[in-house]
PDB file of N, H, CA, C and O in Angstrom:
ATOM      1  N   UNK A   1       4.402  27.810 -20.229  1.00  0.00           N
ATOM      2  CA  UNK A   1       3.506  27.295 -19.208  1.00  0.00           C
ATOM      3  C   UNK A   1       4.081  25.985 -18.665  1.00  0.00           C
ATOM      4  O   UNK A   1       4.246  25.041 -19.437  1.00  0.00           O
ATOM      5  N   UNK A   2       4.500  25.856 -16.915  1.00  0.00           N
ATOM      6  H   UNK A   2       4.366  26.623 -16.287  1.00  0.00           H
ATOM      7  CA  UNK A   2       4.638  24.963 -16.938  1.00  0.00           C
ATOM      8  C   UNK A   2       3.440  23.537 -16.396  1.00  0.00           C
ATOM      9  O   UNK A   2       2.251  23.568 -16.077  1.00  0.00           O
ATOM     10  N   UNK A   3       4.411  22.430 -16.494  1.00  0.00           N
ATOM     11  H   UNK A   3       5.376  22.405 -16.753  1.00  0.00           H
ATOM     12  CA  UNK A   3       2.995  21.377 -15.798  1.00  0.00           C
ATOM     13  C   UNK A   3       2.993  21.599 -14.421  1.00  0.00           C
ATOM     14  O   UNK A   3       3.814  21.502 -13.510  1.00  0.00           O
ATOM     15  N   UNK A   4       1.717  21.956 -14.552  1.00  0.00           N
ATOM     16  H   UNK A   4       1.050  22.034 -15.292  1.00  0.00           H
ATOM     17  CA  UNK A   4       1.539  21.619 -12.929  1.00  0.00           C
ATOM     18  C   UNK A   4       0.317  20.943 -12.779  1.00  0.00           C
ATOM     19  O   UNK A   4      -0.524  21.058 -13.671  1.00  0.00           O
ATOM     20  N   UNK A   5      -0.009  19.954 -11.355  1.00  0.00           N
ATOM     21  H   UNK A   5       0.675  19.859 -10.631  1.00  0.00           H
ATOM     22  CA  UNK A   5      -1.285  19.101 -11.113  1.00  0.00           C
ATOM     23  C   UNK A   5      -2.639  19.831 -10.585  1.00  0.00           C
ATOM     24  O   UNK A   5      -2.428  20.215  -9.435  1.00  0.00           O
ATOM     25  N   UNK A   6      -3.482  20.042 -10.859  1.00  0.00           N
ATOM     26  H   UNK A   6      -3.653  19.729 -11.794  1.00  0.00           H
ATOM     27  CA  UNK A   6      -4.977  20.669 -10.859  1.00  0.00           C
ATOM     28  C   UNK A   6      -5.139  20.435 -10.053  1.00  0.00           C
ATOM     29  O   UNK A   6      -5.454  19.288  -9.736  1.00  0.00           O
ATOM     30  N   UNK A   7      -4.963  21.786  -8.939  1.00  0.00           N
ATOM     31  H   UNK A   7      -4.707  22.718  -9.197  1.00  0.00           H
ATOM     32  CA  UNK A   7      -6.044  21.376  -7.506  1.00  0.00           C
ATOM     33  C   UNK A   7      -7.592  21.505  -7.616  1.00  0.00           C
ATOM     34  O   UNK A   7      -8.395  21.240  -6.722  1.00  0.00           O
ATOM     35  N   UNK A   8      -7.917  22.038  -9.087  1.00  0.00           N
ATOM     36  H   UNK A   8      -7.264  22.253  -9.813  1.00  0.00           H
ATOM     37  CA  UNK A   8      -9.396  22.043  -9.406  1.00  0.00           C
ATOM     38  C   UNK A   8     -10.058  20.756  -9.671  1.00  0.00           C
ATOM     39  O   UNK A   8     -10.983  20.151  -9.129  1.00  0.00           O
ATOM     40  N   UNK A   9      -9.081  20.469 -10.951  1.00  0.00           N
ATOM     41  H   UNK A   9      -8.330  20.961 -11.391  1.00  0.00           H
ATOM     42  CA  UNK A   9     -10.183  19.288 -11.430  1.00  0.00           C
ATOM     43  C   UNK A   9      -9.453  18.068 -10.948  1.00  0.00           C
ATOM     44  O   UNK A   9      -8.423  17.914 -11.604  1.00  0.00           O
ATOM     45  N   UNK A  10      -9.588  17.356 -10.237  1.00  0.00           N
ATOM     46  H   UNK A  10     -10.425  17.482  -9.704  1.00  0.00           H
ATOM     47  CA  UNK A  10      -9.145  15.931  -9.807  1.00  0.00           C
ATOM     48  C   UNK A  10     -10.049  15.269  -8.525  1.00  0.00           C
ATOM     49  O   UNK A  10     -10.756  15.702  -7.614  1.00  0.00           O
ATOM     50  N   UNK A  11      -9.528  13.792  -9.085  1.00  0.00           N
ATOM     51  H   UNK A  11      -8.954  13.440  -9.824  1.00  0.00           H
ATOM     52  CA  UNK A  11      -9.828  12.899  -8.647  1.00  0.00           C
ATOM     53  C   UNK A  11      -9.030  12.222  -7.282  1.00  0.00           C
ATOM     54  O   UNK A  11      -9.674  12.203  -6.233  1.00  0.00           O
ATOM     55  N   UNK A  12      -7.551  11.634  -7.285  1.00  0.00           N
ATOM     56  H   UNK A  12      -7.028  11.649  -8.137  1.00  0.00           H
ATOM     57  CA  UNK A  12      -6.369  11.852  -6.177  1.00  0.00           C
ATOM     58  C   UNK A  12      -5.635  12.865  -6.567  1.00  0.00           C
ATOM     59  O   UNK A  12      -5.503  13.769  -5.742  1.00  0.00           O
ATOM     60  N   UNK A  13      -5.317  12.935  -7.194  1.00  0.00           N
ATOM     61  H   UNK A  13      -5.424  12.201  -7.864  1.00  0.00           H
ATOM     62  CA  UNK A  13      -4.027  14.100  -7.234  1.00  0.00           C
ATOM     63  C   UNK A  13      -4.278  15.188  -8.190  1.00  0.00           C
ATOM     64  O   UNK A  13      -3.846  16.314  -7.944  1.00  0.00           O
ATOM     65  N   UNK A  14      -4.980  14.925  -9.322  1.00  0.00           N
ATOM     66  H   UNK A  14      -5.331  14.011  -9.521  1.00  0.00           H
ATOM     67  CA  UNK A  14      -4.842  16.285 -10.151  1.00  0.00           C
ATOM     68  C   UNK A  14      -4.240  15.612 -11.515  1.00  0.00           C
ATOM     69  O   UNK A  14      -4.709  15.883 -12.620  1.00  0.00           O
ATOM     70  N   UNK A  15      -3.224  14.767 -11.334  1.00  0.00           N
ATOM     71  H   UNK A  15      -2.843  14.546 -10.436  1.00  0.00           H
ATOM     72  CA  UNK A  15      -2.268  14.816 -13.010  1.00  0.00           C
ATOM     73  C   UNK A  15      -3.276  14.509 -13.923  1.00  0.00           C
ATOM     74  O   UNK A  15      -3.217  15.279 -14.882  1.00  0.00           O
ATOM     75  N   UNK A  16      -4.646  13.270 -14.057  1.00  0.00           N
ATOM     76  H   UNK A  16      -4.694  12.645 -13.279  1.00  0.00           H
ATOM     77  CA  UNK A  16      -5.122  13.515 -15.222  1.00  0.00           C
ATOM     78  C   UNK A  16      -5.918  14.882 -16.108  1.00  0.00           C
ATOM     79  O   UNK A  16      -6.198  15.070 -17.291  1.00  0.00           O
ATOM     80  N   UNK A  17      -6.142  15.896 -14.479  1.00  0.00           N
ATOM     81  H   UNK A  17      -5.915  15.743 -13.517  1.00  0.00           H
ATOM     82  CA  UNK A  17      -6.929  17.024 -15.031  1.00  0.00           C
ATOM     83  C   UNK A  17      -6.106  17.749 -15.250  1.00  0.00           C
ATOM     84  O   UNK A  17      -6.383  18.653 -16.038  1.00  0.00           O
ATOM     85  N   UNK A  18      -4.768  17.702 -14.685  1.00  0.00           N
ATOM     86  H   UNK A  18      -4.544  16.967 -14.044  1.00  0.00           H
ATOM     87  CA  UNK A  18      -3.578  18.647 -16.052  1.00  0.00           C
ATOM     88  C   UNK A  18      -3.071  18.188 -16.876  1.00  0.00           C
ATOM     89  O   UNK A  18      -2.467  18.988 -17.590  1.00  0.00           O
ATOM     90  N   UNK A  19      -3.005  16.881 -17.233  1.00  0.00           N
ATOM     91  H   UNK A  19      -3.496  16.231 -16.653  1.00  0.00           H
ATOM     92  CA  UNK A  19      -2.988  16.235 -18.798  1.00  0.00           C
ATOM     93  C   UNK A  19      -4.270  16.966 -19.744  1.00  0.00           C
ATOM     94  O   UNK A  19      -4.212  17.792 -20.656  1.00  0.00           O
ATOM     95  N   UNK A  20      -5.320  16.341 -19.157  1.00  0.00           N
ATOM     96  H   UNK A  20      -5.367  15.671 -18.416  1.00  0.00           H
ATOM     97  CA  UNK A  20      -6.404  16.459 -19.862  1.00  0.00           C
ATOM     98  C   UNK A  20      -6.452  18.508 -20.204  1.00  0.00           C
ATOM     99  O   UNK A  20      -7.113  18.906 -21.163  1.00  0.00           O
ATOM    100  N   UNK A  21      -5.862  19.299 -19.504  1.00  0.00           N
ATOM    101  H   UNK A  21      -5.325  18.975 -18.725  1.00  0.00           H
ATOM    102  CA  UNK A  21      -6.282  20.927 -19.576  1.00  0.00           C
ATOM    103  C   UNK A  21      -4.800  20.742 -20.594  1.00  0.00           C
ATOM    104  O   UNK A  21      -4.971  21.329 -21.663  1.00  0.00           O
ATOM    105  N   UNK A  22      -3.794  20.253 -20.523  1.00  0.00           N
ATOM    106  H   UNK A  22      -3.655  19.776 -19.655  1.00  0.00           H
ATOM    107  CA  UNK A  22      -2.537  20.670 -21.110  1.00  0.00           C
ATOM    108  C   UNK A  22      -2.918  20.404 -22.925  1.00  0.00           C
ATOM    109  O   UNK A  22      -2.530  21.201 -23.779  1.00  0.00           O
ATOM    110  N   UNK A  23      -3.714  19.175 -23.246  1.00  0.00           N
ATOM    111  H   UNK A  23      -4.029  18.527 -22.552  1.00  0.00           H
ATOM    112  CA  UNK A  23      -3.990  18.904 -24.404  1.00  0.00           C
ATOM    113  C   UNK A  23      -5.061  19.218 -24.980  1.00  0.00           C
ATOM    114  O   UNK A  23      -5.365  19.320 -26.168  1.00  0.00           O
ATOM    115  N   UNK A  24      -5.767  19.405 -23.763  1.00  0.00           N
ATOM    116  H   UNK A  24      -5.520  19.322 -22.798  1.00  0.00           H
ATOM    117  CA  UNK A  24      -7.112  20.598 -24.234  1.00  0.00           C
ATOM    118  C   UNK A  24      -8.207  19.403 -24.410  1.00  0.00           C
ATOM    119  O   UNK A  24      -9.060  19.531 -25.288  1.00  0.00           O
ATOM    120  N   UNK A  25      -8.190  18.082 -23.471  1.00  0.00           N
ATOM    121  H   UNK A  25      -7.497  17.978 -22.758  1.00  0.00           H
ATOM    122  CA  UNK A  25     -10.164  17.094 -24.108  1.00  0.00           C
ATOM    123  C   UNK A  25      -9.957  17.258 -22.483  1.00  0.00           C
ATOM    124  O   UNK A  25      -9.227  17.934 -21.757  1.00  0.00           O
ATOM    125  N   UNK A  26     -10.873  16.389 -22.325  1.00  0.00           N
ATOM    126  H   UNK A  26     -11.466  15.841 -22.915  1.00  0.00           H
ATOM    127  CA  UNK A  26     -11.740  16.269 -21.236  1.00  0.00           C
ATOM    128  C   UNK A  26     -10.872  15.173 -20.500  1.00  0.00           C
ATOM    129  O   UNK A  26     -10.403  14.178 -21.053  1.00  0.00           O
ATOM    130  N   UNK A  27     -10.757  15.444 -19.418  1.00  0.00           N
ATOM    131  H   UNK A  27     -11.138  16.252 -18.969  1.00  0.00           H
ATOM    132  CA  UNK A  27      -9.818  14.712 -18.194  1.00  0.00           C
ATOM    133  C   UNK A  27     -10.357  13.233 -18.025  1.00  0.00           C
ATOM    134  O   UNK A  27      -9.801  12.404 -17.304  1.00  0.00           O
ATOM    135  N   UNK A  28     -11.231  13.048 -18.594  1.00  0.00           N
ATOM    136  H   UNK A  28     -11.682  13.722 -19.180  1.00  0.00           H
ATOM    137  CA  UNK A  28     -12.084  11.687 -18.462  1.00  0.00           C
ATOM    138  C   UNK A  28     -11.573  10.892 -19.117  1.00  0.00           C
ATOM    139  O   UNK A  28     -11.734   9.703 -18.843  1.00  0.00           O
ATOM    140  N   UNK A  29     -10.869  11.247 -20.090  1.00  0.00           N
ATOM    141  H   UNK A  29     -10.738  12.213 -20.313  1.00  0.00           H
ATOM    142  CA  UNK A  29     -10.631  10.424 -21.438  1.00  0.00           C
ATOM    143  C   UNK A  29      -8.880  10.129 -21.169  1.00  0.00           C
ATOM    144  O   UNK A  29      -8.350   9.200 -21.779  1.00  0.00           O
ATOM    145  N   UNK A  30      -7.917  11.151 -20.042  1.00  0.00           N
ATOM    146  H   UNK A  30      -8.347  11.905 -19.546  1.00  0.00           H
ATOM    147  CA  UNK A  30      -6.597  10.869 -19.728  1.00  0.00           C
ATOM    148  C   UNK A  30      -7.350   9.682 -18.210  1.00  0.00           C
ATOM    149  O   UNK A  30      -6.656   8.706 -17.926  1.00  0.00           O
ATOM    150  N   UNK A  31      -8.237   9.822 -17.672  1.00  0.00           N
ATOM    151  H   UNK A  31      -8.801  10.615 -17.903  1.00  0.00           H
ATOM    152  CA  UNK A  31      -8.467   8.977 -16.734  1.00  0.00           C
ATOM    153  C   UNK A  31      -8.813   7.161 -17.600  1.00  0.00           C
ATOM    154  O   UNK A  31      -8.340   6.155 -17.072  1.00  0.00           O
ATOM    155  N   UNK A  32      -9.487   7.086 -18.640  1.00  0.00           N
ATOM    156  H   UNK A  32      -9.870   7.903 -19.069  1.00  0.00           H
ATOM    157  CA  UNK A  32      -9.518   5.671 -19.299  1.00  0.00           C
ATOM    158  C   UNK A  32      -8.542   5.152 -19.760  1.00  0.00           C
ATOM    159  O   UNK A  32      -8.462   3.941 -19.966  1.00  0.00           O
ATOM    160  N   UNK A  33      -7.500   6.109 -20.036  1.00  0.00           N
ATOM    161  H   UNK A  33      -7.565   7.093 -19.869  1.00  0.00           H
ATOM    162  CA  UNK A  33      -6.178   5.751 -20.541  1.00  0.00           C
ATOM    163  C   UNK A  33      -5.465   5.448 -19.683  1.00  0.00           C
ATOM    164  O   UNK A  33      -4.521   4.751 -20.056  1.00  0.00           O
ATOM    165  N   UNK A  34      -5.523   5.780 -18.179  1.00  0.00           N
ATOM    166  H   UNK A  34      -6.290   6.346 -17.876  1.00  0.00           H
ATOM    167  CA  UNK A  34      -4.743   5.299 -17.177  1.00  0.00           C
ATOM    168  C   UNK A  34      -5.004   4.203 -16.721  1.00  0.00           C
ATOM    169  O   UNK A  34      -4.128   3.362 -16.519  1.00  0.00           O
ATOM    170  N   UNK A  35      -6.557   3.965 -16.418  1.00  0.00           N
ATOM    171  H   UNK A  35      -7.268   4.648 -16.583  1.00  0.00           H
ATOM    172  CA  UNK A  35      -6.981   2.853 -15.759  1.00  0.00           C
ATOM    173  C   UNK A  35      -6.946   1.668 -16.892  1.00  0.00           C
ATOM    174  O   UNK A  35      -6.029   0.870 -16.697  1.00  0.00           O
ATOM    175  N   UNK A  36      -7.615   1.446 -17.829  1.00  0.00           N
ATOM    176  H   UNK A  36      -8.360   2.094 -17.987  1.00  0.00           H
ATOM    177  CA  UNK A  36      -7.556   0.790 -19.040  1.00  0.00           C
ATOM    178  C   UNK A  36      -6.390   0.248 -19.908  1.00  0.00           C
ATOM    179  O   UNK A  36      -6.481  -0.864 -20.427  1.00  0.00           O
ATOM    180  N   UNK A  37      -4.966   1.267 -20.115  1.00  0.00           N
ATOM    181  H   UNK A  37      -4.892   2.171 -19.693  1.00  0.00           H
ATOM    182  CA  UNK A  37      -3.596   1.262 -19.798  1.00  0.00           C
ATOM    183  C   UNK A  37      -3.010   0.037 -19.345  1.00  0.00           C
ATOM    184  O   UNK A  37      -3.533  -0.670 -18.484  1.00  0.00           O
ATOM    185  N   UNK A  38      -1.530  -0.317 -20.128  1.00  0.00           N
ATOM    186  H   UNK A  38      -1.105   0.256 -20.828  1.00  0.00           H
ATOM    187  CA  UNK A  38      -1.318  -1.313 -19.518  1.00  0.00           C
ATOM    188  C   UNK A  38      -0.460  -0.806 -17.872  1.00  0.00           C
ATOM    189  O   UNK A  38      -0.273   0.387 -17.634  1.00  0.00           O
ATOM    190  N   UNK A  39      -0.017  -1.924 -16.869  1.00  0.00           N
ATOM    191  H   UNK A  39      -0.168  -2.894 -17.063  1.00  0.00           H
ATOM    192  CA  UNK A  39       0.795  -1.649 -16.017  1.00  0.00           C
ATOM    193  C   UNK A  39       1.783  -0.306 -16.053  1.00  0.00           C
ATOM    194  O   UNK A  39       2.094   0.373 -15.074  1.00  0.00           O
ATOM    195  N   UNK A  40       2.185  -0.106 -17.404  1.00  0.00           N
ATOM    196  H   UNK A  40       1.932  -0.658 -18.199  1.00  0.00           H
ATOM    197  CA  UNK A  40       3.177   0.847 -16.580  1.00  0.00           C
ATOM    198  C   UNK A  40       2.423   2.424 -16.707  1.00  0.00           C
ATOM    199  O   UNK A  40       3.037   3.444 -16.394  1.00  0.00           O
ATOM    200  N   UNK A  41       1.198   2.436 -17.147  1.00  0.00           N
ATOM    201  H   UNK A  41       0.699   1.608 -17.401  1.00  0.00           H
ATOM    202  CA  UNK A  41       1.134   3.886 -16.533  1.00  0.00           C
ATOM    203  C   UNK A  41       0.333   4.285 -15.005  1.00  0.00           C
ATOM    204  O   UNK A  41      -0.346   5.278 -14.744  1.00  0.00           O
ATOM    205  N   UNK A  42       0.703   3.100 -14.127  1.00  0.00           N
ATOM    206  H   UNK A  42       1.255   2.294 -14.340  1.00  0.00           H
ATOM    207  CA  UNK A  42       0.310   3.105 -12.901  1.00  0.00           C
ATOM    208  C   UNK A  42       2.068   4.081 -12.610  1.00  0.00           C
ATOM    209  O   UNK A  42       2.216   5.126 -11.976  1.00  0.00           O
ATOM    210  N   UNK A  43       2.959   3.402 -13.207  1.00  0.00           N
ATOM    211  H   UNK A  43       2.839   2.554 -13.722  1.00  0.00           H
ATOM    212  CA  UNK A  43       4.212   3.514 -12.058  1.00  0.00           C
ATOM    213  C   UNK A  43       4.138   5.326 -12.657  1.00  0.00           C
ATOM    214  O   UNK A  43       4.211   6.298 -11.905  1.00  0.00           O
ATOM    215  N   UNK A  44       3.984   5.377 -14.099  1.00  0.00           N
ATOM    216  H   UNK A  44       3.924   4.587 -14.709  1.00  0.00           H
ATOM    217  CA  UNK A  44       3.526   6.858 -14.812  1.00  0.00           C
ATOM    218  C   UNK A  44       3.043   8.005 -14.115  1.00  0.00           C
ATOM    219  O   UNK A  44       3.571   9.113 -14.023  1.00  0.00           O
ATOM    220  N   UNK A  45       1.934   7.577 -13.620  1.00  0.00           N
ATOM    221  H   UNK A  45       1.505   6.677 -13.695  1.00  0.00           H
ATOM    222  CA  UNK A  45       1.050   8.803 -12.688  1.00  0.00           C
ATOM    223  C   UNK A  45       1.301   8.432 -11.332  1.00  0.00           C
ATOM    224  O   UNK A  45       0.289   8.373 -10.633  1.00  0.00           O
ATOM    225  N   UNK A  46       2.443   8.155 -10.753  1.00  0.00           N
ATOM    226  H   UNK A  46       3.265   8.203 -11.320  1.00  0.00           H
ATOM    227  CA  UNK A  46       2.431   7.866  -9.472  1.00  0.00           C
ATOM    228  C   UNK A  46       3.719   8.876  -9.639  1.00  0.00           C
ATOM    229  O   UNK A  46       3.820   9.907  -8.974  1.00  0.00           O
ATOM    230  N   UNK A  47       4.908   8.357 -10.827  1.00  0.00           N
ATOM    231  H   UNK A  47       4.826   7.520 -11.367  1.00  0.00           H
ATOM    232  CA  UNK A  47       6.164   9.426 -10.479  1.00  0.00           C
ATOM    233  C   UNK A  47       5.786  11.138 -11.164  1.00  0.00           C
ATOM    234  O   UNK A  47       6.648  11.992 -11.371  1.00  0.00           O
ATOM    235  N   UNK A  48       4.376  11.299 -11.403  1.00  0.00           N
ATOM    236  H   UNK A  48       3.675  10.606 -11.234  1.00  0.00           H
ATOM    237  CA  UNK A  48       3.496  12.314 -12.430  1.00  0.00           C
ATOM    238  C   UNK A  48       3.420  12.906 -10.540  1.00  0.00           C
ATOM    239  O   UNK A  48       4.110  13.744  -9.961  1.00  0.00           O
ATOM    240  N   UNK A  49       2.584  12.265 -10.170  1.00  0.00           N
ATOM    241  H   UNK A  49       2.023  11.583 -10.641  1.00  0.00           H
ATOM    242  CA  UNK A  49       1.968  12.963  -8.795  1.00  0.00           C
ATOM    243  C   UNK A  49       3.416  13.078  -8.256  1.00  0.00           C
ATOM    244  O   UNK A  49       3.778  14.115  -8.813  1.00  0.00           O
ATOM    245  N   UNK A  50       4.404  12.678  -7.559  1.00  0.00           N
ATOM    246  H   UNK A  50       4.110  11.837  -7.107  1.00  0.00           H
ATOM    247  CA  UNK A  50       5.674  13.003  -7.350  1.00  0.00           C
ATOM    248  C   UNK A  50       6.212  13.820  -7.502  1.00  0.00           C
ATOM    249  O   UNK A  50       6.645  14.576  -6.632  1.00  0.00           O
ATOM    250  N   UNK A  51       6.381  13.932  -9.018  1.00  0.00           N
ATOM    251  H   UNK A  51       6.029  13.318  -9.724  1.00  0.00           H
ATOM    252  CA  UNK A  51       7.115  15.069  -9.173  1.00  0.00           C
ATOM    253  C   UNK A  51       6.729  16.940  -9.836  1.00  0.00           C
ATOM    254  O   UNK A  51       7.281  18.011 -10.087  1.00  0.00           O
ATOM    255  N   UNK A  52       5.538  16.324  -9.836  1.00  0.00           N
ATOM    256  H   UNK A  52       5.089  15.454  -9.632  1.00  0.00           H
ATOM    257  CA  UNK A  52       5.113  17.633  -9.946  1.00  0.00           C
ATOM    258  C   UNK A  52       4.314  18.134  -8.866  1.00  0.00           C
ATOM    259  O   UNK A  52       3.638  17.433  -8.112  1.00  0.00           O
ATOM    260  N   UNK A  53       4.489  20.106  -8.808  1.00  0.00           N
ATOM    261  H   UNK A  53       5.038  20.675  -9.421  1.00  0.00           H
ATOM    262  CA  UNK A  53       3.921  20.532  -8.140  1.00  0.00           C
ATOM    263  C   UNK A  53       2.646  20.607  -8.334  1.00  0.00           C
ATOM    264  O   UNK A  53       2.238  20.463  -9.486  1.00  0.00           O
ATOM    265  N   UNK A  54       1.517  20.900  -7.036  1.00  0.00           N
ATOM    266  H   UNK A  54       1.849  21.017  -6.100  1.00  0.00           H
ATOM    267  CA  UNK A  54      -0.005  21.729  -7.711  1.00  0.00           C
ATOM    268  C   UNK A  54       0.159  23.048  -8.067  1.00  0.00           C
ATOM    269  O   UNK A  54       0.990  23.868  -7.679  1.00  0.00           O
ATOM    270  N   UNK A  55      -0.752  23.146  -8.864  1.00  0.00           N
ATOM    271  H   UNK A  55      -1.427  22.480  -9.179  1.00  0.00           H
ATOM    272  CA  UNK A  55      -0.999  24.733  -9.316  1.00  0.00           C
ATOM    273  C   UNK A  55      -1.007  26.206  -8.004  1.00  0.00           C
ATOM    274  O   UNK A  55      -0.478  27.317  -8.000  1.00  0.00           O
ATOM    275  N   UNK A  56      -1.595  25.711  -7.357  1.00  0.00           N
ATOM    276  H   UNK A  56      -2.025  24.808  -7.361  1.00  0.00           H
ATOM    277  CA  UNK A  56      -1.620  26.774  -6.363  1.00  0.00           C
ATOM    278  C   UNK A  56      -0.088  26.847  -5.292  1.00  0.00           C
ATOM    279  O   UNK A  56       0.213  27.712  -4.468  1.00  0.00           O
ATOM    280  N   UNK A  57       0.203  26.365  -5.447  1.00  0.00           N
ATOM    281  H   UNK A  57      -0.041  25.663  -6.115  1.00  0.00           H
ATOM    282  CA  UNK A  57       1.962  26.059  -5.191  1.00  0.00           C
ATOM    283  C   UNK A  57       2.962  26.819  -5.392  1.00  0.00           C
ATOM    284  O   UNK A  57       4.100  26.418  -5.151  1.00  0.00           O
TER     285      UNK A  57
END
């Protein structure tokens, strides 16, 4: 299976709701870790949205 970004469950882009489906909790909990997170997992989910495709893709 590869990663791809959730055109279902998201907020901008999708990567925390295909983190959150890839490890199996709730996308809420990869979203506190981003925002809450120090600086670099801004630059993280920015080259996340980049380089991956969406699912329907």
């Amino acid at each position: 299976m590869k990663f791809r970004r959730s055109s279902s469950d998201h907020v901008i882009a999708g990567v925390c709701g295909a983190i959150g489906q890839r490890l199996g909790i709730d996308p809420l909990w990869v979203r506190l870790v981003f925002v809450f997170g120090s600086g670099a997992f801004f630059w993280v989910y920015l080259a996340l949205w980049a380089l991956t495709p969406l699912d329907n893709e």
